[in-house]
C-alpha positions in Angstrom: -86.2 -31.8 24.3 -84.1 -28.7 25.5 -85.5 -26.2 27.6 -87.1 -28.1 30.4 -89.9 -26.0 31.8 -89.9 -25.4 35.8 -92.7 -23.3 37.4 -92.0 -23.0 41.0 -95.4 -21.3 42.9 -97.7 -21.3 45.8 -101.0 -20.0 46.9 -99.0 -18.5 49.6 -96.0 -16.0 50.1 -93.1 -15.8 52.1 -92.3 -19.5 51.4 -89.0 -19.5 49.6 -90.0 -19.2 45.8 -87.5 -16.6 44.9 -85.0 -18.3 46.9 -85.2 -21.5 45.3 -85.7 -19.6 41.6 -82.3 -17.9 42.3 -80.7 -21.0 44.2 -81.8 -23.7 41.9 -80.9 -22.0 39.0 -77.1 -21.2 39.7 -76.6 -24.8 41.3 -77.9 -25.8 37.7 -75.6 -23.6 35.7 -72.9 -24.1 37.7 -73.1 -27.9 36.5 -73.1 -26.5 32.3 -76.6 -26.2 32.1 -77.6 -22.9 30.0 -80.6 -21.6 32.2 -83.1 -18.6 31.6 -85.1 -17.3 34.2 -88.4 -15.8 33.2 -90.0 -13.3 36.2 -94.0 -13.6 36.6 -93.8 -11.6 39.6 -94.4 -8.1 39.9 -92.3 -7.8 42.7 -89.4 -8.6 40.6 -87.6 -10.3 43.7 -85.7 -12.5 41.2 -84.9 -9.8 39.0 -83.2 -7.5 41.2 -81.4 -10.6 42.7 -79.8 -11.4 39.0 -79.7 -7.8 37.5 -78.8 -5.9 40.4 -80.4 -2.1 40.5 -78.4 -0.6 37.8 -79.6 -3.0 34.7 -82.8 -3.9 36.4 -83.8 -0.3 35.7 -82.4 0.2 32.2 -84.7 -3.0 31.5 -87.7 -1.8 32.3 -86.8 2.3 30.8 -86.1 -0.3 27.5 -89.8 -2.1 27.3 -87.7 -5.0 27.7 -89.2 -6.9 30.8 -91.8 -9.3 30.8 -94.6 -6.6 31.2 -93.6 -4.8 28.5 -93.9 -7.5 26.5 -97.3 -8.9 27.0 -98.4 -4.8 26.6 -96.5 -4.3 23.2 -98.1 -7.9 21.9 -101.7 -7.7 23.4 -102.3 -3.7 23.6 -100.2 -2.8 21.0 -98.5 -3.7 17.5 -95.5 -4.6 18.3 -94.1 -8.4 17.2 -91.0 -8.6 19.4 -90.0 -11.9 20.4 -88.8 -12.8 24.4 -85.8 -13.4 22.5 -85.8 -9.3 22.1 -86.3 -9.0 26.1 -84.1 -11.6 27.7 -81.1 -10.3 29.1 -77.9 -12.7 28.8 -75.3 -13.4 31.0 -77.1 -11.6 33.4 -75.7 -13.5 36.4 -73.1 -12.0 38.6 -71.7 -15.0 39.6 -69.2 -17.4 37.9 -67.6 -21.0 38.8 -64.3 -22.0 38.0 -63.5 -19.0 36.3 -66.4 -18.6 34.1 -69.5 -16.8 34.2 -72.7 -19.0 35.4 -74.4 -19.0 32.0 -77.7 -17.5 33.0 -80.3 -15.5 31.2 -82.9 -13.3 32.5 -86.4 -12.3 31.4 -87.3 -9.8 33.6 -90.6 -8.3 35.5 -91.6 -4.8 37.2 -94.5 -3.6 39.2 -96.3 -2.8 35.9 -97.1 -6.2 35.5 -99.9 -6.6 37.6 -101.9 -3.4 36.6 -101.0 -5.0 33.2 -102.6 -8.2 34.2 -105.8 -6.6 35.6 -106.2 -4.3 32.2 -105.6 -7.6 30.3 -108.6 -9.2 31.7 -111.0 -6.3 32.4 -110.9 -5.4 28.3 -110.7 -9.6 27.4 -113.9 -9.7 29.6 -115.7 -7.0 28.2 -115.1 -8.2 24.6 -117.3 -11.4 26.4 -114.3 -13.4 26.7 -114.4 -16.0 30.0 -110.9 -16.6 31.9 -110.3 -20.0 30.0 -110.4 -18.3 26.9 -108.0 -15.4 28.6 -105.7 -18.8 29.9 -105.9 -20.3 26.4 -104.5 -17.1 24.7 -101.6 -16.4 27.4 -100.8 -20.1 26.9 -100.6 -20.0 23.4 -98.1 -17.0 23.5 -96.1 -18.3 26.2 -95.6 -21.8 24.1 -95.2 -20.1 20.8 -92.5 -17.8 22.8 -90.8 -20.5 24.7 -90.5 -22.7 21.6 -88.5 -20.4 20.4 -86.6 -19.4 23.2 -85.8 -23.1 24.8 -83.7 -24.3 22.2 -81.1 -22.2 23.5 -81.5 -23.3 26.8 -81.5 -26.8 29.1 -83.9 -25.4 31.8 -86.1 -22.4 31.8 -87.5 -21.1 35.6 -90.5 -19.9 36.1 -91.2 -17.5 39.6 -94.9 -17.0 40.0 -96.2 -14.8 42.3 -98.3 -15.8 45.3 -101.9 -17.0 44.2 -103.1 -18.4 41.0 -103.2 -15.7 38.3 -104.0 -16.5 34.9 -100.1 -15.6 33.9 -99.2 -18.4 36.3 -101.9 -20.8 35.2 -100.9 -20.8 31.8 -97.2 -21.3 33.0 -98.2 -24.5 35.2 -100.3 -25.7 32.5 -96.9 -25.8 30.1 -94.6 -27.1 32.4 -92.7 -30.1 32.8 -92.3 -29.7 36.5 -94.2 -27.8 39.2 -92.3 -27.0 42.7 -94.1 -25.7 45.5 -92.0 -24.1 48.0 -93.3 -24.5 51.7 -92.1 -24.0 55.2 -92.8 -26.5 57.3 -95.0 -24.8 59.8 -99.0 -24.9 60.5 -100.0 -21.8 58.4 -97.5 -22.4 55.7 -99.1 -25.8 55.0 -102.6 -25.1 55.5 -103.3 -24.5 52.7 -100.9 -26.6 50.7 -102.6 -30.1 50.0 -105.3 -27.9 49.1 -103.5 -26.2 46.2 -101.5 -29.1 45.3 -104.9 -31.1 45.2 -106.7 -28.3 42.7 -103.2 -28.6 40.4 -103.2 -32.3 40.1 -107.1 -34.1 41.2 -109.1 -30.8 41.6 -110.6 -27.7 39.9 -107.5 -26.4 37.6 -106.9 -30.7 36.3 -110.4 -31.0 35.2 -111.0 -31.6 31.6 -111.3 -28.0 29.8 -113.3 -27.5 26.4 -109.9 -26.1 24.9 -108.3 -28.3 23.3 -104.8 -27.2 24.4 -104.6 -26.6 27.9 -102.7 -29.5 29.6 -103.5 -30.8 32.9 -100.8 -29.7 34.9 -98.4 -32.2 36.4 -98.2 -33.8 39.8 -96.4 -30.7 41.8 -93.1 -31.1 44.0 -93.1 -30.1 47.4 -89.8 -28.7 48.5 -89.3 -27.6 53.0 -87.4 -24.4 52.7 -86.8 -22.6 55.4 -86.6 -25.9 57.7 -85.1 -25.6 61.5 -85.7 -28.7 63.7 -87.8 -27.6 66.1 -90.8 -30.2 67.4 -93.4 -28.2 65.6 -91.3 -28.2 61.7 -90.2 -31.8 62.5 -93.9 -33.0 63.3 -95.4 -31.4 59.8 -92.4 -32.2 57.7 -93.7 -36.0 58.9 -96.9 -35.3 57.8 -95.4 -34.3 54.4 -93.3 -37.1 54.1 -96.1 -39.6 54.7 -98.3 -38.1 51.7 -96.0 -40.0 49.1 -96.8 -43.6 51.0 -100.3 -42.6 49.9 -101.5 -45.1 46.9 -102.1 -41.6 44.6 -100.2 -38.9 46.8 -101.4 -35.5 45.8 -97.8 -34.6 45.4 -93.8 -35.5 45.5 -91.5 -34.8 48.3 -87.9 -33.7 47.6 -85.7 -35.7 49.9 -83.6 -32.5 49.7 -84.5 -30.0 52.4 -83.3 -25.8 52.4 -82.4 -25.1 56.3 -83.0 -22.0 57.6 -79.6 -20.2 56.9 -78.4 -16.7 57.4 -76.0 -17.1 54.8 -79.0 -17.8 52.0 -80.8 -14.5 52.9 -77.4 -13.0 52.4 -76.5 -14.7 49.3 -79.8 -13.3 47.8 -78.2 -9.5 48.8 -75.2 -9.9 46.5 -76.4 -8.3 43.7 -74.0 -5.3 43.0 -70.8 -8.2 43.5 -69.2 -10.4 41.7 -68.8 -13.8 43.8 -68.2 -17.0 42.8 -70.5 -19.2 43.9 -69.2 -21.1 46.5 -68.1 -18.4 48.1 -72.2 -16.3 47.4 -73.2 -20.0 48.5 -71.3 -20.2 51.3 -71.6 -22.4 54.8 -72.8 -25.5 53.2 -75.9 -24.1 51.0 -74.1 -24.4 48.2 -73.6 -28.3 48.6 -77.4 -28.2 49.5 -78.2 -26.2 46.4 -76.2 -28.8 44.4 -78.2 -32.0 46.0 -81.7 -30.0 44.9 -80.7 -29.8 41.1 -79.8 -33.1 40.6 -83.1 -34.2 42.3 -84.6 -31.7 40.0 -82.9 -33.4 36.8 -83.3 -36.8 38.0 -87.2 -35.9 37.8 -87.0 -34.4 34.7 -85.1 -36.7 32.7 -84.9 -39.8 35.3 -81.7 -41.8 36.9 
């Protein structure tokens, strides 16, 4: 099936998820994949880092963000499809002459008023959150059916925690990554999330009948320098997966800590290619990550 699914989250921020939504996605179009990126963050980190300012703003002025979806479906009459909000060829980048072929559904700040309102009147009408999950996951699949065809891998950014946006989204996809640092606060609370996805709370059995249990997540070290302290907890993550039923995969691919990634992610009002937005080495790294990522999506 086209359109392979990929929510990338974590309970906690700062991590890398933007990053590796922006990264992962050019190092996957710049091998002929056709890739949208769908924004579930209201910080709309990844959507300034594709549309720049400029079309960012008409996007949002237009209704034609992720936000303004939801609230046009839900609160209003509206049938528009994502199809109506995606933004093509929205990247800024190209490879051997071409545009990197990726498409954008974008976010604002609106989005998480939205999200509140959405479940403050859902509640009221005596509606619990699985019910709430059940309908966002309904409208994301009926959305995304449409929409994947046209595409080879769709990228999810959640925001930090577990909103009921991003729940439906891990629920529907076909990979989870989890972005972490390899330090003592950025992991505390990791096994424990990727625990609840696959063995704990959010796997259990549901009384809907469509809600899938989320697969086994993908732990991916961003941000990695090799001091004692990152090399002694990336060990500890490696030895999860010689566990007889690990509570989640390891990339073998690591993200360094790199001045030239935090500027890559600047580059929003040029137009690079990507080796040289991707330069010193990342973009090599950047390659080795998507085909891990389509090795575990469609196997050797």
């Amino acid at each position: 099936m086209k359109g392979k699914i990929i929510a990338v989250a974590n309970m906690k921020g700062g991590v890398g998820k933007t990053a590796t939504v922006v990264g992962l996605s050019e190092a996957l179009a710049a091998q002929g994949a056709e890739v949208l990126v769908i924004d579930l963050d209201p910080q709309a980190n990844a959507s300034i880092c594709f549309a720049g300012s400029s079309t960012l703003k008409e996007l949002i002025q237009d209704g034609r963000t992720i936000d303004g979806f939801f609230e046009d479906r839900i609160f209003g009459n509206d049938n528009r499809n994502f199809d109506d909000c995606i933004r093509t060829n929205v990247s800024n980048v190209s490879h051997l002459g071409n545009q990197l072929p990726v498409s954008l559904l974008a976010s604002s700040s609106r989005l998480r008023v939205l999200e509140r309102e959405l479940i403050l009147k859902l509640t009221r009408k005596k509606h619990d959150l699985e019910w709430i999950i059940e309908k966002l996951y309904i409208i994301l699949r009926d959305q995304l059916t449409r929409s994947r065809r046209h595409y080879d891998y769709i990228l999810i950014d959640c925001p930090p925690g577990l909103s009921v946006l991003t729940e439906a989204s891990i629920r529907m996809a076909n990979m989870i990554i989890v972005p972490t640092i390899a330090d003592f606060l950025s992991t505390y609370g990791l096994l424990s999330f990727c625990s609840n996805l696959w063995t704990g709370e959010i796997a259990k059995e549901t009384s809907s009948q469509l809600l899938k249990k989320p697969k086994r997540p993908y732990v991916l070290i961003t941000r990695r320098k090799h001091t004692k302290q990152q090399n002694l907890v990336a060990t500890r993550l490696m030895n999860e997966r010689r566990k007889k039923k690990p509570n989640f995969q390891l990339f073998d691919t690591e993200i360094p800590e790199m001045a030239a990634i935090a500027d890559a992610l600047s580059k929003t009002e040029v137009w690079p290619s990507f080796s040289q937005k991707w330069r010193t080495g990342s973009a090599a790294i950047l390659a080795n990550l998507a085909e891990e990522t389509k090795v575990a999506l469609h196997g050797a």
